[in-house]
N, C-alpha and C positions, 0 to 999 in steps of 0.2 A: 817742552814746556812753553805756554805761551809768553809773548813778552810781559814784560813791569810796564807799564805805562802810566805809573805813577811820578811826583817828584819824590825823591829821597828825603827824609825829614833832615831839615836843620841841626846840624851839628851831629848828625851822625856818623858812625867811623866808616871808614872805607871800605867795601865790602873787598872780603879777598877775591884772588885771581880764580879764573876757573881751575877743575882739575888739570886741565890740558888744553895748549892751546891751539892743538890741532885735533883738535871735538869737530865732528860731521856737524854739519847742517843741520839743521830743525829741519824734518820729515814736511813734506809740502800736506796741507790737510786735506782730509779723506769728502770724498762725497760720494752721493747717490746711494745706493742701497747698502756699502759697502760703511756709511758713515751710520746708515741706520741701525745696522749689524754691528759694528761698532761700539755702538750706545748700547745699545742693549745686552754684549757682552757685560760691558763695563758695572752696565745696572744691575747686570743677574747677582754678580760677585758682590755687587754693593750691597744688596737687599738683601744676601743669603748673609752676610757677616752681621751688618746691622739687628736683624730679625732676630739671631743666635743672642744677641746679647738683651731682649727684651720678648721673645717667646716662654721664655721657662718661669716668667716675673708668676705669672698665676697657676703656673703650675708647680710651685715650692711645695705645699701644704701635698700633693699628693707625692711627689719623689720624697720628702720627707719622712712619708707614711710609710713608703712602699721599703725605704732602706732603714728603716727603725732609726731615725733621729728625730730630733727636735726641731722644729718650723725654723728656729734659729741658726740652727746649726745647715739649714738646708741652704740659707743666704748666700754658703760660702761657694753654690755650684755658681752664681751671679759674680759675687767679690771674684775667684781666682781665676775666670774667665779676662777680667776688668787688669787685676793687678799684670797677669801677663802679657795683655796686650797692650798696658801702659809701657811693660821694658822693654820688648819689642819694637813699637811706634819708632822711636827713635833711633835704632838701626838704620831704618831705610832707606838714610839719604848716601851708608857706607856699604849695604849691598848693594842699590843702586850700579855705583859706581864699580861694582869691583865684580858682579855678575851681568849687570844689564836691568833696566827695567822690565822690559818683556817678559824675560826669563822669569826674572822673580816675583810678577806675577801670576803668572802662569804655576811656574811649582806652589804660589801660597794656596791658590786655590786650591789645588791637589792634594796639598798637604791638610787640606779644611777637610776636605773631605772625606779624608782617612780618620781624620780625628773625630769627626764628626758620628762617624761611624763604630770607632771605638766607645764613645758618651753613649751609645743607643745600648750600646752590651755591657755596661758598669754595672753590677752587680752590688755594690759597696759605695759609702758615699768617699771614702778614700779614694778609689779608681776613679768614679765620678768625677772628682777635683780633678786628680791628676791629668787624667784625658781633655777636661777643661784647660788646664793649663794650658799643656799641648795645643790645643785648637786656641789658644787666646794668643801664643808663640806666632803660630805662621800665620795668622789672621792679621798681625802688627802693619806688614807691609799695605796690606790688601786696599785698605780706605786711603793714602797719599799718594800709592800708586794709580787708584783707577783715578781721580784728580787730575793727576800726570800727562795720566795715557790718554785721555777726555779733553783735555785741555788743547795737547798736542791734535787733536782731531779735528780739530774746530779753527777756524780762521780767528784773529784775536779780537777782531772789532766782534766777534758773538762770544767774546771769553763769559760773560755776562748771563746770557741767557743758557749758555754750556752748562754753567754752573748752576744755574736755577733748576734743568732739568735734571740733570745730578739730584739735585737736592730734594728732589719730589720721588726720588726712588729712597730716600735713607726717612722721608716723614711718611709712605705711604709702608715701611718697614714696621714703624709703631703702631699703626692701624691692623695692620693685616694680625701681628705678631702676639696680643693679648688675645686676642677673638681665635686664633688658627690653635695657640695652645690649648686653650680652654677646650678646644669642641674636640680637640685629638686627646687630651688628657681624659675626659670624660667618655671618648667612645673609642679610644681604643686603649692605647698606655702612653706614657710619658717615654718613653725611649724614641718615638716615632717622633717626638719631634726636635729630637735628632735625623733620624735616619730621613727627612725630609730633603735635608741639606743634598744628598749624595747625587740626585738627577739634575737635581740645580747646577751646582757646584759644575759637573762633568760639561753639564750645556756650556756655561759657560767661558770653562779651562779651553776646549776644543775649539770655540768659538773666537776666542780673544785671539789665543794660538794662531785659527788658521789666518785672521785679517792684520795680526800685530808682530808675525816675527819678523817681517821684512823691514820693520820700522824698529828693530833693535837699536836701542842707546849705546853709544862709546862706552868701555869697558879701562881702567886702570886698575894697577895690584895697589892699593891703598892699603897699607896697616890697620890694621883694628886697634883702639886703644882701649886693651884686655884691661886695663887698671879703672878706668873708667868704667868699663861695663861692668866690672864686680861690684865697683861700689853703688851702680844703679842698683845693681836686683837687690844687695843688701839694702841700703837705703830704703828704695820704697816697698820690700818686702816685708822688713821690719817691722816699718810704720803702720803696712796694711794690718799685719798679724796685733799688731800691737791694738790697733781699732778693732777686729776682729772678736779679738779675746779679752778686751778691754772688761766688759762688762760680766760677761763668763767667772772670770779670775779676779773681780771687785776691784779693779783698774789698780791703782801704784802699790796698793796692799800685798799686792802679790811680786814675788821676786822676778816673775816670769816676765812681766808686763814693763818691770824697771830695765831691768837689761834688753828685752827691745826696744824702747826708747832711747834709753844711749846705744845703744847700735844703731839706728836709727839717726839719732841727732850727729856720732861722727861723723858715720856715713855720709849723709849728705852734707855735711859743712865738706868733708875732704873731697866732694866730688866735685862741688864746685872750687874751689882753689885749684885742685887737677884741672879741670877742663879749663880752665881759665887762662893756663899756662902749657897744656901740650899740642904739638903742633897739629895734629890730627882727633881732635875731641870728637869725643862717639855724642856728644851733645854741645852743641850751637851756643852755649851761653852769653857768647859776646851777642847776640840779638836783645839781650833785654836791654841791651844800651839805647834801643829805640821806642820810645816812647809809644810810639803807637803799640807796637808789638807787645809790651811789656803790659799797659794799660788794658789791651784789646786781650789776652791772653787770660790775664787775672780776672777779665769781667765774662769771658766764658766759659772759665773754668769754673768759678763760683758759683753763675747759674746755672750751667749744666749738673754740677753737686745737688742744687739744690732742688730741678727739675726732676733728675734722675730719683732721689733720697724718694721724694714722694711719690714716685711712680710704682716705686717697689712695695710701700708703705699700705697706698691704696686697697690693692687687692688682698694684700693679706690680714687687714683691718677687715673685706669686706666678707673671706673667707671663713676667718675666724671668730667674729663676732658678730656677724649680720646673716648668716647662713646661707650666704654664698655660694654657688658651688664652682668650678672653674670654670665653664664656660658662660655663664652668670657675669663673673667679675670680669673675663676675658671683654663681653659686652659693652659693662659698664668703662674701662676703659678703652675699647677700637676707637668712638667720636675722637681723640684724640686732633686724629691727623685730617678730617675730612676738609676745614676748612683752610688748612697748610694747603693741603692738594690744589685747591681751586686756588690762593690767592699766591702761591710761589711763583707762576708767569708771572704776575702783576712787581712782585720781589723784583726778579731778574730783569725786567724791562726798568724800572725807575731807580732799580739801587745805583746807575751812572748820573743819576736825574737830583731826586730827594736826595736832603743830608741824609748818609748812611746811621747817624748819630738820635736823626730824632725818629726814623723807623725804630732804630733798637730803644730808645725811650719810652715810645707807645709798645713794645712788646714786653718791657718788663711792669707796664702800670695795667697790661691785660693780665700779666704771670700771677701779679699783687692784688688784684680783683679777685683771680679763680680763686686763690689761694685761699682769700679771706669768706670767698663764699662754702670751702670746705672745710672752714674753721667755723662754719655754723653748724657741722652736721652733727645731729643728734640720734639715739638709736630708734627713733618713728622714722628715721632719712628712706621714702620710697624710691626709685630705680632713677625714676624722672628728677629728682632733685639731685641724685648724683651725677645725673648725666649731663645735666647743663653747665656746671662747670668743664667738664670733661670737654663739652662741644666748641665753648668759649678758647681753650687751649691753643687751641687749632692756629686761632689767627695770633697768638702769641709766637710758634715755632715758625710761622712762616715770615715771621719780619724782626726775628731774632736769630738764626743762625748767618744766613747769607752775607745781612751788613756785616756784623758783627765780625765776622772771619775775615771783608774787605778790607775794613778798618784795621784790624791783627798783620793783615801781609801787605798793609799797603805800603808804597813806596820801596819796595825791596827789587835786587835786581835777579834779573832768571835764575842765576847761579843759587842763590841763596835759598828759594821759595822752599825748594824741596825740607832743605834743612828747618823753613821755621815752620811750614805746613807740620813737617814730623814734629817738631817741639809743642807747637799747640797742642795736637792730638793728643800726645804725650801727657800734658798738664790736664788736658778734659779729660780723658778716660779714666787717668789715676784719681780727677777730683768726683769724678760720678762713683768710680769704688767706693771712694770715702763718703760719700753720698748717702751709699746705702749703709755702710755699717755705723755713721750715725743716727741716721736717722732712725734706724730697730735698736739703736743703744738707747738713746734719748727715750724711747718711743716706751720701753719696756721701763724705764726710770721716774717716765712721769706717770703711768699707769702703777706703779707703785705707791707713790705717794699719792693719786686719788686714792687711789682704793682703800690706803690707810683712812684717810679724810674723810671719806663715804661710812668707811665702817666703824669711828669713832659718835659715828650716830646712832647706831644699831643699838640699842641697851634694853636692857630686862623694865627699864621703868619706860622706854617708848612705847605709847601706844599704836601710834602707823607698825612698829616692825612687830609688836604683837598681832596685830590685827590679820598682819598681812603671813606670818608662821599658822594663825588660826583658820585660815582662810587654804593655807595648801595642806598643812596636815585635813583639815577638814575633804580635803578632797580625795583623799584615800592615800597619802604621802605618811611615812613614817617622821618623827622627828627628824632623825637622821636626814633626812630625803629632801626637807624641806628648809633647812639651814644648807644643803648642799646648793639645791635651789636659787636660794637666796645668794652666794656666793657668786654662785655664776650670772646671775645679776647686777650683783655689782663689777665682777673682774669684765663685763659687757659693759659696763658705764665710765669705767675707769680707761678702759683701752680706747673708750670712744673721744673721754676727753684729754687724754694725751694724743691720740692723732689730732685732736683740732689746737689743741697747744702747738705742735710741730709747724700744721701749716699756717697757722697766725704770725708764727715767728719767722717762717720762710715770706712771707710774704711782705713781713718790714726789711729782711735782707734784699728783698729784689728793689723796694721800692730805695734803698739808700745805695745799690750798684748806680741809680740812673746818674747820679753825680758823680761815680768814678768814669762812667765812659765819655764825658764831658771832658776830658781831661787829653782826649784824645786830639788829634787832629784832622781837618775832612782833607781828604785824599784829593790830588787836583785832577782834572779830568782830562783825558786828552782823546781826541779819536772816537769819543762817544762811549766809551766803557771806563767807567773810575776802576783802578785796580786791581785786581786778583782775587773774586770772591771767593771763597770752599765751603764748604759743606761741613756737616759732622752731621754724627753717628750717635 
C-alpha cells in the first residue's frame, strides 16, 4: 500500500499496531512494460465488476419479460448483486491478511467468472438472484484490492494520478455498460451479457497472476469475528428485503415488513456495540471517530444513493413509457461518462493542488443542475433533450468521486487504509442498493397519486375527455378500446411526473450535501500528493 502522507486529524485515537511486526517490505514499484501490464490487469478486473453492476440497468424490462415477472420484481437482479457485495466489501481487510492479497484477487476474479457464467444459464428469476448473489460475494474483494495492488505499483509521489487512472476505467464502466447491454439485449439475448464477463475475467485472473504473485503480502491466522459477520448479513439483509418488499406488501401493514425492520434495527444496533468492543471486528467502526472519514463517507454514500436511485430510474421510465427500446435507452444514457473520461487527468493532477472540498462542491451544484433539468421532462421529451443532461453528468463524476474519497482516507496511516477503503465501499454499495429500491418505491407511489389527480378530471360532464373518447372511438376504436387508451395515457403522464418529482427532490438533496462536506477538513499536503485518493464503483 502506498504511504499516508497525510497529517492525522486532531484528536484522533491512535491508530492500532500493525498485524505484525515483522510484515516484509513494501514491494519496490513496478515499471516499464511490466507496470503497463499491471494496470491494465488491474483495469480489466475493475471494469468487468463495475460494468456487471450497471450493464443489466436497461436491460430489466427484457430479463423481466423473458422470466415472467414484473419490471419490479426484475430490480432485485441489480439490489442482490449491490446487497452482496455490500457484506462482502468489508471482509477484505481479514482475508487480506489471512490468505494474501494476491491470492485473493486472483481467486475473486475466478470466482466472477464462474458466476458470471452461471447468471448467463438462470433459467428462473430465483436462480437469477441467487447466482447474482454469488458473483456480488466474491466480486466484494475485487474493487479495494485492485486499489491496493495499483497503489503498491506505483511510486507514492504519483499515488495521485494512480488513482486518477484507476478511476477512468470504473467512469468509462458506465459509458460502455448501458449502450453494450442495450445493443446485446436487442441482438442477441440478455444472458450474454453475462457471459461477456468470462474472456475478460480469464485475461485478466492470468495476467494479474503472472506479474502479481511474486509481490504476495504477509499472511497471519487472524480469527474471523463470526458474531459480527452474522449480524452484518442479517442487518443489512433485512433492511434490504425490507426496502425491497416494502411497497409489494403496503410497507408496516404487513407483518412481514414489521419483523424485518426489527431484525434489522437489533441487528445493527447489536453489531455496532459488538464491533466496538471485540478485539478483531470484521468492521472498523472506531474509524468514524475521525471526522474526515465519518463526514467524507456519509457524503458519498448519500450521493452515490442518490446518483445510483436515478440511473436505474431513467431507463426504465424511458423503456416503459417513452417507447424506448434497450439499446435506445442504452444510448440515451452511455454520454454519461464521456466527459469524466477527458476531465479525470485534469482530477488526478490538481486534486494535491485545488481544495479537494470545493471540486466536490462544483460537482454536487453540476449533479443539482442535471437533476433539475430532468425534472423538466415531459412526455414530448426528444432524445436530444434527454441527452444533454446525461452529457452534463460527466463532468459531475469526474470531480466527485476522486476528491471526495481523498477527503474520506485522508490522514489515515497505511495499516488502516485497507480497513476504511473496505468500510466506505461497504457504506456506498449498500447506499446505492438502497438507491435503487427507493427510488422505483417512491417512483410507483407518486405515479399513483398523479394519476388518481389526472383522472379525477376525467368526468361524463368534461368536454376535453368527451371530445377526445369521440375522437378515438371515431377512429374505428371500440368503447372499450378507447377508455383503455385513454388510461394508458394518463398512467404515461403520471409516471412521467413522478420521475420528475424524484429528481427535483434528489437534486435539493445534492444541493444541501455541499454543507455537509464543509464540515470536513483539507488534508495537508506533503511531497506533492494530498492523501490517498480511491475510486468507486
Amino acid at each position: 500500500m502506498a504511504e499516508a502522507i497525510t497529517a492525522p486529524d486532531a484528536g484522533s485515537p491512535p491508530a492500532p499496531a500493525p498485524a505484525s511486526s515483522g510484515a516484509r517490505a513494501a514491494p519496490a514499484p513496478l515499471t516499464g512494460s511490466a507496470l503497463v501490464l499491471g494496470t491494465l490487469a488491474l483495469s480489466l478486473a475493475t471494469f468487468m465488476n463495475v460494468l456487471d453492476s450497471s450493464i443489466a440497468n436497461v436491460s430489466l424490462p427484457a430479463i423481466a419479460g423473458d422470466l415472467g415477472v414484473s419490471p419490479n420484481q426484475g430490480t432485485w437482479v441489480i439490489t442482490s448483486f449491490g446487497v452482496a457485495n455490500a457484506i462482502s466489501v468489508p471482509l477484505t481487510g481479514w482475508l487480506t491478511r489471512r490468505f494474501g492479497a494476491v491470492r485473493l484477487f486472483v481467486a475473486s476474479v475466478w470466482l466472477f467468472v464462474l458466476a458470471s457464467w452461471l447468471c448467463g444459464f438462470a433459467h428462473s428469476l430465483e436462480w437469477l438472484v441467487a447466482f447474482r448473489v454469488l458473483q456480488g460475494l466474491v466480486a466484494g474483494p475485487m474493487i479495494p484490492l485492485s486499489q491496493t495492488l495499483l497503489l503498491s505499483s506505483y511510486p507514492p509521489a504519483k499515488a495521485g494520478m494512480a488513482m486518477a487512472m484507476w478511476g477512468m476505467t470504473t467512469l468509462v464502466a458506465p459509458v460502455v455498460g448501458p449502450l453494450l447491454g442495450g445493443w446485446i439485449t436487442d441482438n442477441f439475448a440478455w444472458p450474454w451479457i453475462f457471459y461477456i464477463n468470462v474472456p475478460v475475467g480469464i485475461g485478466a485472473a492470468l495476467l494479474a497472476w503472472a506479474l502479481y504473485r511474486h509481490r504476495e503480502t504477509p499472511t497471519h491466522n487472524v480469527p474471523i469475528d463470526s458474531l459480527g459477520l452474522a449480524l452484518l448479513v442479517v442487518g443489512v439483509g433485512s433492511l434490504q428485503l425490507m426496502l425491497d418488499k416494502g411497497k409489494e406488501l403496503d410497507w408496516f401493514a404487513s407483518d412481514q415488513i414489521v419483523v424485518l425492520a426489527l431484525a434489522a434495527a437489533v441487528a445493527l444496533v447489536l453489531l455496532v456495540i459488538w464491533e466496538l468492543t471485540d478485539d478483531h471486528p470484521v468492521v472498523d467502526l472506531r474509524l468514524f471517530a475521525r471526522r474526515n472519514f465519518l463526514v467524507g463517507s456519509l457524503s458519498i454514500s448519500v450521493a452515490y444513493g442518490l446518483f445510483f436511485g436515478n440511473v436505474v430510474l431513467l431507463p426504465l421510465w424511458l423503456q416503459q413509457f417513452m417507447g424506448y427500446n434497450a439499446t435506445q435507452a442504452g444510448m440515451a444514457m452511455a454520454p454519461v461518462g464521456l466527459l469524466a473520461i477527458v476531465l479525470t487527468p485534469l482530477v488526478g493532477r490538481k486534486v494535491s493542488v485545488w481544495d479537494p472540498r470545493r471540486m466536490v462542491t462544483g460537482a454536487f451544484i453540476v449533479f443539482a443542475l442535471v437533476l433539475w433539468l430532468r425534472s423538466q421532462f415531459t412526455v414530448q421529451a426528444d432524445f436530444g433533450t434527454i441527452l444533454v443532461p446525461t452529457l452534463l453528468q460527466g463532468a459531475a463524476l469526474a470531480f466527485f468521486f476522486i476528491p471526495l474519497n481523498m477527503l474520506t482516507l485522508s490522514g489515515l496511516t497505511p495499516d488502516r487504509i485497507p480497513a476504511a477503503a473496505g468500510l466506505s465501499n461497504f457504506l456506498r454499495i449498500t447506499a446505492g442498493a438502497m438507491g435503487t429500491s427507493v427510488a422505483t418505491t417512491l417512483w410507483e407511489s407518486r405515479a399513483a397519486m398523479h394519476h388518481a389527480h389526472l383522472a379525477e378530471q376525467l368526468h361524463a360532464g368534461n368536454a376535453t375527455f368527451q371530445q377526445a373518447l369521440a375522437g378515438l372511438t371515431g377512429s374505428g376504436l371500440s368503447q372499450q378500446q378507447a377508455l383503455a387508451q385513454v388510461t394508458r395515457l394518463i398512467d404515461q403522464q403520471a409516471y412521467t411526473r413522478a420521475a420528475d418529482d424524484i429528481f427535483l427532490a434528489s437534486a435539493w438533496i445534492f444541493l444541501g450535501l455541499i454543507g455537509l462536506v464543509w464540515f470536513t477538513r483539507r488534508p495537508a499536503v506533503r511531497g506533492g500528493v494530498a492523501g490517498d485518493a480511491g475510486g468507486a464503483h
